[in-house]
C-alpha positions in Angstrom: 126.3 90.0 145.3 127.1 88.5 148.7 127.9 84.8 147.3 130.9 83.1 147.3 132.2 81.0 144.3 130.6 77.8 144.8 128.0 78.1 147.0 123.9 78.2 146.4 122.5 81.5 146.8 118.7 80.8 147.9 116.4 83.4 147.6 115.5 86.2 150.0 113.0 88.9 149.2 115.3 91.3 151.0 117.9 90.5 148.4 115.6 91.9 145.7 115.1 94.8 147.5 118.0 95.7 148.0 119.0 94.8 144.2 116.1 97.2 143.4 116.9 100.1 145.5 120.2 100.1 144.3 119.6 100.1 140.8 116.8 103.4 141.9 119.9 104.9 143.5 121.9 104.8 139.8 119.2 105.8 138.1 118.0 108.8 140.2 122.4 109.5 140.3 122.5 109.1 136.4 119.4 111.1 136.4 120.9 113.8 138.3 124.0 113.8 136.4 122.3 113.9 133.0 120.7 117.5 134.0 123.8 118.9 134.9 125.5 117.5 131.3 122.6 119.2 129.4 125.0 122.1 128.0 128.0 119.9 128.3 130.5 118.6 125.4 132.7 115.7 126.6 136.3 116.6 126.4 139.6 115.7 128.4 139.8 115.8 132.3 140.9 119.5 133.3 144.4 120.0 134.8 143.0 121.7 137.6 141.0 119.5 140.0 140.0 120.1 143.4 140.5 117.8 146.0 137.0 116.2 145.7 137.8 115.9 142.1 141.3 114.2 142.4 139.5 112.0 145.5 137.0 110.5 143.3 139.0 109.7 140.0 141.2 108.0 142.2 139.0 105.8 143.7 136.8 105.1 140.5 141.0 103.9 138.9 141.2 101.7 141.9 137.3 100.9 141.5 138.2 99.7 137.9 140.9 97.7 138.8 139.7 96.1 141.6 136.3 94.8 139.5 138.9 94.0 136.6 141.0 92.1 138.8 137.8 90.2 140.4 136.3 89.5 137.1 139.4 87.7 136.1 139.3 85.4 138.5 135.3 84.6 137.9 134.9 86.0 142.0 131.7 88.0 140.5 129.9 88.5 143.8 133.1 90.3 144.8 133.3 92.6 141.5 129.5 93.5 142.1 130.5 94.6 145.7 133.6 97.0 144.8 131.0 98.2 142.3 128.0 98.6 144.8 130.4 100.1 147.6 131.7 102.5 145.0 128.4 103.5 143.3 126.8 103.8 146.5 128.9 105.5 149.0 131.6 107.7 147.2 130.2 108.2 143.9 126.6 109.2 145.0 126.7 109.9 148.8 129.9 111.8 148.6 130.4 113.2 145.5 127.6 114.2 143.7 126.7 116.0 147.1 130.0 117.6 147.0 129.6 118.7 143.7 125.9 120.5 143.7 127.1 123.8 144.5 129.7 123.8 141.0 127.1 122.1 139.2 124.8 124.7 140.0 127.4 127.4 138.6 127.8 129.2 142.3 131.2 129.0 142.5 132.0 130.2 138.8 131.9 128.6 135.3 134.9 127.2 134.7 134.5 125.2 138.4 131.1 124.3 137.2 133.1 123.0 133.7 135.4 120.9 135.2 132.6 119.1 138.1 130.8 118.2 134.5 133.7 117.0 132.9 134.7 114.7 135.9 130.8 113.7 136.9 131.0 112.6 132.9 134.3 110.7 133.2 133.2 109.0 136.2 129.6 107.8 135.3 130.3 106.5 131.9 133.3 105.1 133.3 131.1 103.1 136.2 128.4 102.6 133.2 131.0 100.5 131.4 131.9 98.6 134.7 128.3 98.3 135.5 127.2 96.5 132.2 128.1 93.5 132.4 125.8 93.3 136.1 123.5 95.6 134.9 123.0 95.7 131.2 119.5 96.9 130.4 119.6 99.6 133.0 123.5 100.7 131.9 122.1 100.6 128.1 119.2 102.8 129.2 121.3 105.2 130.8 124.1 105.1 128.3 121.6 106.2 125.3 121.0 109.9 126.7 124.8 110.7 127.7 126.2 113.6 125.7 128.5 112.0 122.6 127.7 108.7 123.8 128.2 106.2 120.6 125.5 103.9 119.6 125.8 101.1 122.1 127.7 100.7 125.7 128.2 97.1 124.3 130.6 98.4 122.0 132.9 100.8 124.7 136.0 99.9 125.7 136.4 98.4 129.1 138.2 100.8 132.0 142.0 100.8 132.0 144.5 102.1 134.3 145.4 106.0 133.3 147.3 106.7 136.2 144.7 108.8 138.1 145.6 107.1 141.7 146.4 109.8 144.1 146.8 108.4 147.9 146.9 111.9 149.0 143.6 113.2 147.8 141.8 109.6 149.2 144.0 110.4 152.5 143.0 114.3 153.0 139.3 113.2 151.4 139.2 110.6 153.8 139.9 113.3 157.0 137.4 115.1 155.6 134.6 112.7 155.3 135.5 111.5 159.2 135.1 115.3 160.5 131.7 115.3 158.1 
């Protein structure tokens, strides 16, 4: 991360930190995520989302795009940074907060249902889009999610479903500002 195409990148002891604190923050996320899937079958994304819900599958579709659309053109320090940015600041500092108190069942089952079926859509979607950065760590992870086949090698790469909604990022993003 932080290198544009053709330049040196020269090493910096902060740089490793940093690399290493972030891959502590998707493990202890993943970690987090795999106690709350401990009862859970994967199945399709529930109808009924909340806004937090709709917010965050949004911005993982434009997440997915955006590293897609950067790793087509080789610009990999700017796929790693849409990825970082995401991982970092909606998925684990906004949304896994968000979603404790339905993870933890107190506002009813079927809420606490559809936070684990979009906390599982969401990490093995970022997983796949973190592989090719991250592999061993992604593989690692990969191997204890509920259903998960053999390998992430083998899982198909992140594709548009039409998830975008600019009016849950919009009303998510008044929230955040009044947070």
């Amino acid at each position: 991360t932080g290198v544009a195409p053709g330049n040196d990148l020269r090493y910096h002891p902060e740089k490793v930190e940093a690399s290493r604190n972030f891959a502590n923050k998707v493990w202890n996320a993943s970690r987090f995520a795999l106690m709350n899937l401990s009862d859970f079958e994967p199945s399709s994304l529930p109808s009924e989302l909340t806004l937090a819900d709709r917010w965050i599958l949004s911005r993982f579709q434009w997440t997915a795009s955006e590293v897609t659309r950067h790793l087509e053109r080789f610009d990999l320090g700017e796929a790693a940074r849409s990825l970082y940015d995401f991982i970092w600041s909606e998925f684990c500092d906004w949304y896994i907060e968000i979603s404790k108190s339905r993870l933890y069942g107190k506002e009813g089952e079927d809420s606490r249902r559809r936070a684990q079926d979009v906390l599982y859509y969401v990490l093995s979607g970022t997983l796949k889009l973190l592989h090719p950065f991250m592999p061993y760590l992604t593989e690692a992870i990969w191997q204890h999610l509920p259903a998960a086949s053999t390998t992430i090698m083998l899982e198909a790469w992140p594709q548009p479903t039409g998830l975008e909604d600019a009016r849950a990022e919009e009303e998510m993003d008044l929230v955040m500002e009044i947070v």
